[in-house]
Structure formats: structure tokens, C-alpha cells
N, C-alpha and C positions, 0 to 999 in steps of 0.2 A: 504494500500500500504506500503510494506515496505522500510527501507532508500534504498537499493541497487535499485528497481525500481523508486526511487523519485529519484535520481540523476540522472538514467540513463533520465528521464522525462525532468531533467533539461538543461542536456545538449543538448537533442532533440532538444527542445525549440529553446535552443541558436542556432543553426545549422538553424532553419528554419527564426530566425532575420538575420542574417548573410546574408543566400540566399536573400533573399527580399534586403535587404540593400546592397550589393555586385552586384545582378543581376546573380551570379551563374548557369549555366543551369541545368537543370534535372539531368544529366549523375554524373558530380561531386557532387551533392547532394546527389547521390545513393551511389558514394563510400564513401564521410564519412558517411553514415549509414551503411554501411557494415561492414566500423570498427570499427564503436563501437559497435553496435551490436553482432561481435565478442568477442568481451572485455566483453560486459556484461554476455553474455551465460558463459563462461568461470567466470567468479566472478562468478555468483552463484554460480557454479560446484565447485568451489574451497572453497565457503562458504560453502556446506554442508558437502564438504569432512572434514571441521575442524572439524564443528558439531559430525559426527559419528565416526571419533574418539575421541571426547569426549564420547560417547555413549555407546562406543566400550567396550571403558577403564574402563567407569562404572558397566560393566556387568563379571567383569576378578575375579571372586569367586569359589572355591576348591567346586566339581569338576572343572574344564574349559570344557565348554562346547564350539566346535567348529560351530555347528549349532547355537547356542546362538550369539553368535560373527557375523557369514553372516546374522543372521535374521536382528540384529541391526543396520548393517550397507547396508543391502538391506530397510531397509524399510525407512531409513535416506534420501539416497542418492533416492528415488523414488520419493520423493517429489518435487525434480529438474525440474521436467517438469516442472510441475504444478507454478515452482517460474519463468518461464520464459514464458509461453504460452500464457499469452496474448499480450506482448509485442514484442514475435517472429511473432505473425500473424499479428499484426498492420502493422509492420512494413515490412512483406511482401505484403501485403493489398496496400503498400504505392508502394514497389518497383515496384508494375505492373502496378503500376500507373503512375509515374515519367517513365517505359517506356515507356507507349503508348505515354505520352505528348514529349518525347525526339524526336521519331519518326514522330510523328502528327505534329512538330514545325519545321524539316527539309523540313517532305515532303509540308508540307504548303507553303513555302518559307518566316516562320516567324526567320528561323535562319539558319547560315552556319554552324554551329558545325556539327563533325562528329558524329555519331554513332558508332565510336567503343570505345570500355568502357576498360581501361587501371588498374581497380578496386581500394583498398582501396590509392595505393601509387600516384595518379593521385597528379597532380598541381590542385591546385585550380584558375581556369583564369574564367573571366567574358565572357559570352557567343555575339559573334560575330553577333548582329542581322541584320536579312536583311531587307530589304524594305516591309511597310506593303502592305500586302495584302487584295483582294477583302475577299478570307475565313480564313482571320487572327482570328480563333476563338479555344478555347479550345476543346477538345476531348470529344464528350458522353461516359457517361459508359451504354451500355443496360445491357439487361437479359443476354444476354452471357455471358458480360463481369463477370457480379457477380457471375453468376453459375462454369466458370472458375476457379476465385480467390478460390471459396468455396472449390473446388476436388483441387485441386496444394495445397492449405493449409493443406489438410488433407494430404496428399503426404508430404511436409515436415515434419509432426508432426511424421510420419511412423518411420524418422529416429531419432527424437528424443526422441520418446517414443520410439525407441527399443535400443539404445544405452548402457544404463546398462545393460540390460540382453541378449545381443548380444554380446556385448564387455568386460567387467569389471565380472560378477556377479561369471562366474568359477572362475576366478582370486580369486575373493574376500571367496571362499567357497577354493580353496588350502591353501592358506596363512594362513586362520583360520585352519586351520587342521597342517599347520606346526608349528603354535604358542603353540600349544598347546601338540603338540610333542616335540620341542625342549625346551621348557618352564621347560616341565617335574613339573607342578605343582607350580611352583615358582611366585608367583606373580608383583615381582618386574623385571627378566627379559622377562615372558608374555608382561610386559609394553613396556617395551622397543619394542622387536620386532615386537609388533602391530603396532605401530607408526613406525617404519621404514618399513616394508611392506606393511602396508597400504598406506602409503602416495608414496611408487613407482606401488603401483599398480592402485588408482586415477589418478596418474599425466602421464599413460602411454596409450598406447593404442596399441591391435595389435588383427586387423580383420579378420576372416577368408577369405576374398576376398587378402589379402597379404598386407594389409596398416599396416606401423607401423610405429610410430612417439608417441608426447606429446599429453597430451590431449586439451592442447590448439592449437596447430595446428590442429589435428582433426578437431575442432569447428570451426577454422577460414576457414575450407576446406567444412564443412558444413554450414556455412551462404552464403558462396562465391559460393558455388551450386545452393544454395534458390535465392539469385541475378541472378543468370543467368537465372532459371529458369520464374522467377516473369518476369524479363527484357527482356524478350525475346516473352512472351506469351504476354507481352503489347504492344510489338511494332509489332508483328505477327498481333495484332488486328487493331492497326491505319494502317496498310499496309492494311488489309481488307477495312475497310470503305472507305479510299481514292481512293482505286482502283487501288492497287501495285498487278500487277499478275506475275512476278517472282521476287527472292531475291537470293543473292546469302551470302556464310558466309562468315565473315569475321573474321581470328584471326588475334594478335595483330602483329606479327611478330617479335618480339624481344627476347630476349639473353634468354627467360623463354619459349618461345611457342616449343611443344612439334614436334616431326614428326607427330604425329595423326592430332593435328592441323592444323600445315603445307600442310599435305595431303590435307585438306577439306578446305583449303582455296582457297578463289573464285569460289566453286564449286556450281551453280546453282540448284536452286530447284522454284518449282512454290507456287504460296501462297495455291492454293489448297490444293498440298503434305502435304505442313506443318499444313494447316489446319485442314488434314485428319489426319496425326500421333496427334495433339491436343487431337481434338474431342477424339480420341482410349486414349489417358491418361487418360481423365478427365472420363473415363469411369472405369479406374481400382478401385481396392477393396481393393488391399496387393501391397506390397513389390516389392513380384515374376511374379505382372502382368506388375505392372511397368518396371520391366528389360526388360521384354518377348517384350513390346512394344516398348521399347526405348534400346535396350542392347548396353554397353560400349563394343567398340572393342576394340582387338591390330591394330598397322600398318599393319603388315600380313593380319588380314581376314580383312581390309578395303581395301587392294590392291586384294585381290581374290576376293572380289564381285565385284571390276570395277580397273581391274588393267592399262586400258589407262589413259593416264595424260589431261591436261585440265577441264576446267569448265564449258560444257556444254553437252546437247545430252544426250550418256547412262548412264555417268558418274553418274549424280543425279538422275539419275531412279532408277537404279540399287540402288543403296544408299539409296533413299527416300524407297524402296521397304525392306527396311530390318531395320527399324526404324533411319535414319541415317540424317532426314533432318532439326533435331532443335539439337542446342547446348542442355546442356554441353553434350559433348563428351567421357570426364573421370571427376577423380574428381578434383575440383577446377579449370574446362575450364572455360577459358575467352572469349571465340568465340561468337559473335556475329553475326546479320543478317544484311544485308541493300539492298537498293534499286538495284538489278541489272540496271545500268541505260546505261548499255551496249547492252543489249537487246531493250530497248525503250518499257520497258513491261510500264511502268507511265503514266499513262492519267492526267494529271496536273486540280484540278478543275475549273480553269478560263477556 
């Protein structure tokens, strides 16, 4: 284990004394894991960026070879996964877990906390317990639940093994072509300009879906996916076993919720739906099956497939029928699920 994985180890640690010692519930355990987990993907990416340009810079010999240059710093910067991957599935491993127990703890009547999740900048408050109950008891994980976890882990790993050579790796094959043009041979300003475009070409990001932004924003938009994702398939499952037969979504409604969001708040789906959009994820192979089963809209074609307003009837049919009835929604949704308890779809286990 390396030191940047042993601290992040450590401060784990301290985050789950804390919980126990504090009484914390699930929801805000989940957001400081989210952001450190942030923090940590990003260190590394930013550790191997030093790396390969040292590597870089060790390879800058008459001729200059341009290919020479991306080979060194593709093959540096590849190992990135590989320095974050088992600590990025744990710790989704964890989050689908803390949500089934967030849900399974409401709908039990072992707590009033809400379920909607306000992400890394949440307050840390002690969680609101209610009066024990007859099935005051913790959540099973079955076979499902693990074959679940298994397809969504490899679903996340999709974007993080393809991140460099999706995003970064053209970048990194121009710049080596420009260094060595503009250089014109010279080794000492070679130097120079590898380090200044290298180091904006690491620290940037700009996807062909139109995202562009730092690379650590990026990463914070992609753990903050993984959460939703994890958090949402765990509590879609204690909604299962309890015997929740609709949900509707819930976003957070504040100064950062999007129209898309807005749109799709309170808007009713049955656990079935979402059970059946699940099932079809956990079943993809790529990338492009994933969108196909779950595809990000605009406002526009969420208002053409059910442009009446409210929360129930054709609105979520229509919706559920075009992959539309589990968050996230775009990227870095906050939108969560809960209890329709307007409908009186809840059979209470007492």
C-alpha cells in the first residue's frame, strides 16, 4: 500500500470512530466519503501527473521524438487506475450500502431523518431517532444485492478506465508535436514548454459530450455520480424488501438544482419501473448501453415525452418508459428517491 492510500485509510478510519461516537446517520457518512474520496482520486491524478513529467523531461534527446514524449506520458499516467481501484470500489461497495441502511432505518421507523442527501457540503447533525420498533433490525444483503454492486462497479470503473484516453490522451499527442516544433531542437526551451503544457493539459478537461472544466472538478462530478448511483440502487432495494410499491424523486430544491431536476421533482414512479430500468443496467457491457438504457436529457425532450405538469399518472410512465425513473439525471445530480407516502403505496411491517 502506498503512503497516499495509507492516509486516505486513515482518515476512513477516523470518519467511521467519529460516526459511532457522534451517532451520525448513514446519509452524512456518505457525504464525507464522497469528499474525500474526491480528494483522493484527484491526489493521485495529480501525483502521476508530477511523475510523467518527470519522465517526460527524461526522454527530451536530439532527435525529439514526439511519439517518444505521449508514449511516456500515456503509459505514466495509465497506471492511475490501477492506484485508485480498489479503494474507489470499496468505497462504492460501502455507499450502496449506507443507502439501503438510510432507507431501511426511515422506513422501519428506527429514524426521522430524511432521505434526501444534500452531498459532500451537508452539516454534520446527529441523527433524530424514533421509537424502537417490533423490526428495529439491520438490512440483509442477498444474491441480488451482491450481483448488483458487482455490474454498477464495473459501470463506474467504465469511466475511469476511459478517462485518459477519452479525454486527455489527443491533448497529450498535440502538445508533444508542438514541443517539438516550437522547441526546434533546443533542449532547454523543449523543457520549459513541456512543463507548461503539460501540466494545462493534466489539470484541464474538455469532453466530447461539451463538459469542460479542471480536472479536479471533473473527478468531484464523477464520484458525486458513483454516490448517486451506489445511493440510490441501495435504497431502491430496502424499498423492495419492505414492500414500498411507488417512490417518487426527490431533488434538493435549492439555489444549485437544475430545471431538469426541478422538472422531475415529485414525479412518481412504481418500484417495479425502477426495478425494471435496474435489472436492464446491470445487464449492460459498455458505455453506449448504458446511455441507451439510462440516456441524460435536456429540459426540452423531458417536456416532449410528458409535457403535462404534476406527479402522477402518465407523467412517470411516459418517463419510466424512456429510461427516466432512477436519478442521476445529468452529471453531478443530486436527486434522490423516497417513499411516495402520498399515494399510501407503504405496507408498514407491524
Amino acid at each position: 500500500m502506498d503512503d497516499l492510500s495509507r492516509h486516505y485509510f486513515h482518515i476512513a478510519l477516523a470518519d467511521i470512530v467519529l460516526a459511532k461516537a457522534v451517532g451520525i446517520g448513514p446519509l452524512t457518512v456518505m457525504a464525507r466519503l464522497e469528499k474525500r474520496l474526491g480528494e483522493f482520486i484527484y491526489s493521485a491524478w495529480d501525483r502521476r501527473s508530477i511523475q510523467a513529467l518527470v519522465k517526460a523531461k527524461a526522454v527530451l534527446k536530439k532527435p525529439l521524438s514526439a511519439k517518444k514524449i505521449e508514449s511516456v506520458v500515456g503509459d505514466e499516467m495509465g497506471k492511475w487506475q490501477s492506484d485508485i481501484r480498489d479503494i474507489y470500489v470499496a468505497e462504492f461497495r460501502k455507499t450502496y450500502s449506507l443507502g439501503k441502511q438510510a432507507a431501511w432505518k426511515v422506513l422501519t421507523g428506527q429514524s426521522k431523518a430524511t432521505l434526501t442527501y444534500f452531498g459532500p457540503d451537508i452539516r454534520m447533525e446527529p441523527v433524530e431517532k424514533a421509537s424502537k420498533r417490533k423490526y428495529a433490525l439491520e438490512p440483509s444483503f442477498t444474491v441480488a444485492d451482491e450481483k448488483a454492486i458487482a455490474a454498477l462497479e464495473a459501470h463506474q470503473l467504465f469511466w475511469i478506465g476511459e478517462y485518459y484516453d477519452s479525454a486527455v490522451s489527443e491533448s497529450i499527442g498535440l502538445l508533444a508535436k508542438e514541443v517539438v516544433i516550437e522547441s526546434g531542437e533546443n533542449m532547454a526551451t523543449a523543457a520549459l514548454l513541456l512543463e507548461e503544457k503539460l501540466k494545462v493539459a493534466l489539470a484541464h478537461v474538455a469532453l466530447p459530450s461539451g463538459y469542460a472544466g479542471t480536472t479536479k472538478q471533473y473527478f468531484q462530478g464523477v464520484v458525486a455520480n458513483a454516490v448517486t448511483v451506489a445511493r440510490v440502487a441501495g435504497q431502491l432495494s430496502s424499498f423492495t424488501e419492505v414492500g414500498v410499491a411507488t417512490y417518487r424523486i426527490n431533488a434538493i430544491g435549492d439555489s444549485r438544482t437544475c430545471e431538469r431536476c426541478s422538472y422531475m421533482d415529485g414525479t412518481s414512479f412504481s418500484v417495479e419501473q425502477g426495478s425494471k430500468q435496474l435489472s436492464s443496467l446491470l445487464k449492460a457491457d459498455t458505455p453506449e448501453q448504458i446511455k441507451k438504457i439510462h440516456p441524460w436529457l435536456s429540459l426540452k425532450e423531458l417536456q416532449s415525452i410528458s409535457p403535462s405538469p404534476g406527479s402522477k399518472g402518465t407523467k412517470g410512465d411516459a418517463l419510466a418508459a424512456s429510461g427516466q425513473s432512477l436519478p442521476p439525471f445529468h452529471f453531478k445530480c443530486r436527486c434522490t428517491i423516497d417513499v411516495d407516502y402520498s399515494s399510501y403505496s407503504y405496507n408498514d411491517l407491524e
